[in-house]
matplotlib code that plots the C-alpha trace (Angstrom):
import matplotlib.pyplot as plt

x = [84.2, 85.3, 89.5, 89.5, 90.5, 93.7, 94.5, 93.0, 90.0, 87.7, 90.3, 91.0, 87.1, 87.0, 89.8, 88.4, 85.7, 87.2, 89.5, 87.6, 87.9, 84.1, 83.4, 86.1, 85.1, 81.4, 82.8, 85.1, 82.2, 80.4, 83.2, 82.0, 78.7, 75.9, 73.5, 73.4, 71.0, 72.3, 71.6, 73.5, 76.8, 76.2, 77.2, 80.3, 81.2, 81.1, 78.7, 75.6, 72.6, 72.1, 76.0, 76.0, 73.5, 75.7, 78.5, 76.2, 75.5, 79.0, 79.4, 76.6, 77.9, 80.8, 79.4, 81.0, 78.3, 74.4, 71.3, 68.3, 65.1, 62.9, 59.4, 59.8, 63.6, 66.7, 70.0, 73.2, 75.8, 79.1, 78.7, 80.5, 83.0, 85.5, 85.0, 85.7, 88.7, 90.6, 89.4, 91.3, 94.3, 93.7, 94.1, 97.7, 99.0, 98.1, 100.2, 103.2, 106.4, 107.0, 106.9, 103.9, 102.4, 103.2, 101.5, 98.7, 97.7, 98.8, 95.6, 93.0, 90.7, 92.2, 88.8, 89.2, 92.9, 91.6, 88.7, 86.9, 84.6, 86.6, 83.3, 82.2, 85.1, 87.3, 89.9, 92.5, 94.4, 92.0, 91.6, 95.1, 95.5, 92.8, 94.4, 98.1, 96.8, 95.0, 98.3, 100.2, 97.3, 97.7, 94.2, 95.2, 98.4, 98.7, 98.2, 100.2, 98.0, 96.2, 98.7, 97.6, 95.1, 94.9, 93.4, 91.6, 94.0, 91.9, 92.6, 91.5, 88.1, 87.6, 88.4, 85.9, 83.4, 84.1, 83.3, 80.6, 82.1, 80.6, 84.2, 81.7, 79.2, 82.0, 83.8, 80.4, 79.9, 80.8, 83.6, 87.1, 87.4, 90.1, 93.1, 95.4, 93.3, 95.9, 95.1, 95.8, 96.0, 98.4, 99.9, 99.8, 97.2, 94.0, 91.9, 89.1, 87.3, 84.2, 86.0, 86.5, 83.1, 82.2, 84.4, 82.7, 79.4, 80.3, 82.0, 78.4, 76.1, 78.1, 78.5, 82.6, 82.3, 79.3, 78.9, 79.3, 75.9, 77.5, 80.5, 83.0, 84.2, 83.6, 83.7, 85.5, 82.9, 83.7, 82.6, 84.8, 87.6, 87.4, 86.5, 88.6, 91.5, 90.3, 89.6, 92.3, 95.1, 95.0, 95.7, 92.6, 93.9, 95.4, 94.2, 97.7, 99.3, 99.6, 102.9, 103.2]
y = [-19.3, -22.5, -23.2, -25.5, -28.2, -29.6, -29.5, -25.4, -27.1, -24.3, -21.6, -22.5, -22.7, -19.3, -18.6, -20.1, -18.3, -14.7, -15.9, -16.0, -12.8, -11.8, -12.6, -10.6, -7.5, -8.2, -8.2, -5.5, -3.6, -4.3, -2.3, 1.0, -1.0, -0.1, -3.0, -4.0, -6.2, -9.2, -7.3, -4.2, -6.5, -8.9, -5.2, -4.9, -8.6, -8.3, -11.6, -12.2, -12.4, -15.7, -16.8, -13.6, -15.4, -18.6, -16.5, -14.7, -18.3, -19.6, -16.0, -17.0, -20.2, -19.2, -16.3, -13.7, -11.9, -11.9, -11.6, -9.1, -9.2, -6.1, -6.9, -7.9, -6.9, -8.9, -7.3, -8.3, -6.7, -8.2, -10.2, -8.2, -5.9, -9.2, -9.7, -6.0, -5.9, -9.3, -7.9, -4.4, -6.7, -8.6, -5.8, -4.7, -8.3, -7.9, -5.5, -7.5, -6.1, -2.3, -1.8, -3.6, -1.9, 1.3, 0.2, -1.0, 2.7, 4.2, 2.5, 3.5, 6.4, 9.8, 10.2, 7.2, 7.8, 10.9, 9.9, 7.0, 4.6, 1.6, -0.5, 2.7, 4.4, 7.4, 5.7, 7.5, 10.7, 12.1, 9.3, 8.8, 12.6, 13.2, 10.1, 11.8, 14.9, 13.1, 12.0, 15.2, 17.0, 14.8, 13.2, 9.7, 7.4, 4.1, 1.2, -1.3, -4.2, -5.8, -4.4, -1.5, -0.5, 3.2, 5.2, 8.5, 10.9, 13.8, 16.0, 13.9, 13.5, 17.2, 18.1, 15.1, 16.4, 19.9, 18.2, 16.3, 13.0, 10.9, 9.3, 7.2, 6.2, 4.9, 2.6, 0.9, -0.4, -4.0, -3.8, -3.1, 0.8, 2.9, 1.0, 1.5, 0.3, 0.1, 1.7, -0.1, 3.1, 4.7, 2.0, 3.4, 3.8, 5.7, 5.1, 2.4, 1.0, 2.2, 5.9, 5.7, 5.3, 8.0, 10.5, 9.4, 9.7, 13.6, 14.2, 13.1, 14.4, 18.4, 18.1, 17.7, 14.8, 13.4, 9.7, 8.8, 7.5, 4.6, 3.7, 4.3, 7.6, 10.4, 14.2, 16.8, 19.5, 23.0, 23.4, 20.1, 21.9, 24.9, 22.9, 20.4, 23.2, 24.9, 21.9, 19.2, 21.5, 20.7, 22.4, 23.5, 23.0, 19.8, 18.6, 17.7, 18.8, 22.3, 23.5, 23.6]
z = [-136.3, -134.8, -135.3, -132.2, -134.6, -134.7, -138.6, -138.9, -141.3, -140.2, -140.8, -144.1, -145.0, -144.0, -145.9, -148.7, -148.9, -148.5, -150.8, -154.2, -155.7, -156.2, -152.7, -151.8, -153.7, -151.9, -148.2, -148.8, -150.3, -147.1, -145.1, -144.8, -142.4, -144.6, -145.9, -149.3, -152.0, -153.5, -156.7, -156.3, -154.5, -157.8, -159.9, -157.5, -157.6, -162.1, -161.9, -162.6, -159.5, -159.3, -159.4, -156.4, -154.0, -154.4, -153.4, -150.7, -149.4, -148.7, -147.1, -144.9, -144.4, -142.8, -140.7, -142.6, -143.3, -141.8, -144.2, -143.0, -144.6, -144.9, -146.3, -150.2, -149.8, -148.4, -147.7, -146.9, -144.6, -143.0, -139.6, -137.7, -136.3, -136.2, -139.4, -140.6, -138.5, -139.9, -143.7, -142.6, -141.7, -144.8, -147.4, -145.8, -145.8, -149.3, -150.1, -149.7, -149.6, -149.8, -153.1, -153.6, -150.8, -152.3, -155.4, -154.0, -152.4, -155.0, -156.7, -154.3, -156.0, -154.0, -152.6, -151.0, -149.8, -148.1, -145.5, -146.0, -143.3, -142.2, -140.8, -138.2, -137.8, -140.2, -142.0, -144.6, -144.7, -142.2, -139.6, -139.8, -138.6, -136.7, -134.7, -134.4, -133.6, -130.4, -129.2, -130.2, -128.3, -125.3, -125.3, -125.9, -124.1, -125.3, -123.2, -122.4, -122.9, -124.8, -127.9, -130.0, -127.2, -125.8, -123.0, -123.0, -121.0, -117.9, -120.9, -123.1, -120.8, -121.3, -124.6, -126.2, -123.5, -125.4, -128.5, -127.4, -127.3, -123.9, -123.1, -120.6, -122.5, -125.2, -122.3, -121.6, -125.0, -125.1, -127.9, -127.7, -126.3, -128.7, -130.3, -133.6, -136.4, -139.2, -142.5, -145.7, -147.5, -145.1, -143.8, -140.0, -137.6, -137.5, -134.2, -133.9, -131.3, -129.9, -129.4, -133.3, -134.1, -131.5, -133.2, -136.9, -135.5, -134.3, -138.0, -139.4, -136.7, -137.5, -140.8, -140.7, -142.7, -145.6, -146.5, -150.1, -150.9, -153.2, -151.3, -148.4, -149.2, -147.0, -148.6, -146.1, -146.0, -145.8, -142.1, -141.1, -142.9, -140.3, -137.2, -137.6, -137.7, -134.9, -132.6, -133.9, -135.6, -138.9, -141.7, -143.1, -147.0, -146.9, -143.8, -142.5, -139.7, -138.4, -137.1, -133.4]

ax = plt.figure().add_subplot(projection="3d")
ax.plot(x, y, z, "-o")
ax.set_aspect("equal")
plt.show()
């Protein structure tokens, strides 16, 4: 997304084109990193398929989302982590002021309030303490640049070594390593970065954590209830946090 010129005319294309509200709904349905038909994004959008692959076009346009093609079928999903990341900032800026922030969570369906994917990462009442209880256990410090970026602690090296996490193999990947992500829901931080998306992918790979096969919502298994205690400290009920 070029912005090098002087009078922001590329900006405010882009802005334009997240702006209009079914393209909006399409790109935030896109969130949770899964690939989706024009048809079924046309269903979340409320307009009809052909007005969606105009829509779908001026997403393309701007580089705000990338098309794949699969024999006969074509899907759609957003362009990239940048993109998810400045939609994520997006949805708290529109919340306003506090009250209309408060409003605006209040809104959000409780499953989604509760865990949810934000792009490859776990977002919601669970990222937000699963991302505490790193720091209260010691296995995150926070950097002190870029902003909002963190470091895995020796202790920290251990314990996601213990959980199977490769710490290593998470600092290779060319993205930003672990930094506050914040939620819209919760309005402070669960973890992102590639050591976000490491810690989803072990929720999935154990079974702590299932994807809602028609959106972003992830359902707290049983088992994720009673590792999740064990390893992070939470309160197995509620999922908040366990008295130290």
């Amino acid at each position: 997304m070029d912005v090098e010129d002087s009078g922001g005319t590329a900006l405010s294309k882009v802005a334009a084109a997240i702006g209009e509200p079914a393209r909006a709904r399409m790109l935030c349905q896109l969130l949770d990193g899964r690939a989706r038909t024009s048809t079924e994004l046309a269903i979340v959008a409320g307009v009809s398929p052909s007005t969606a692959s105009v829509h779908l076009q001026r997403l393309r346009t701007q580089r705000l989302v990338n098309l794949h093609a699969q024999g006969r079928h074509r899907y759609y999903s957003l362009a990239g982590r940048d993109v998810a990341a400045a939609l994520e900032a997006l949805n708290v800026l529109a919340g306003g002021e506090p009250r209309a922030r408060a409003a605006l969570a209040a809104t959000a369906p409780d499953e989604l309030r509760a865990a949810r994917t934000c792009y490859d990462h776990i977002a919601g009442a669970l990222g937000v303490a699963l991302h505490d209880r790193c720091f209260a256990l010691g296995w995150l410090s926070r950097r002190a640049r870029p902003a909002g970026s963190y470091e895995v602690t020796t202790a920290g090296n251990r314990a996601f070594a213990a959980l199977g996490v490769d710490v290593d193999a998470a600092r290779k990947i060319r993205r930003r390593f672990a930094y506050a992500c914040l939620d819209w829901s919760e309005r402070r931080p669960h973890l992102g970065g590639a050591m976000g998306a490491a810690l989803l992918d072990l929720a999935l790979k154990h079974r702590w954590v299932a994807r809602d096969p028609d959106g972003r919502a992830l359902a707290i298994l049983r088992t994720g209830r009673r590792e999740m205690a064990a390893r992070f400290g939470l309160d197995e009920p509620g999922l908040a946090l366990r008295a130290s």
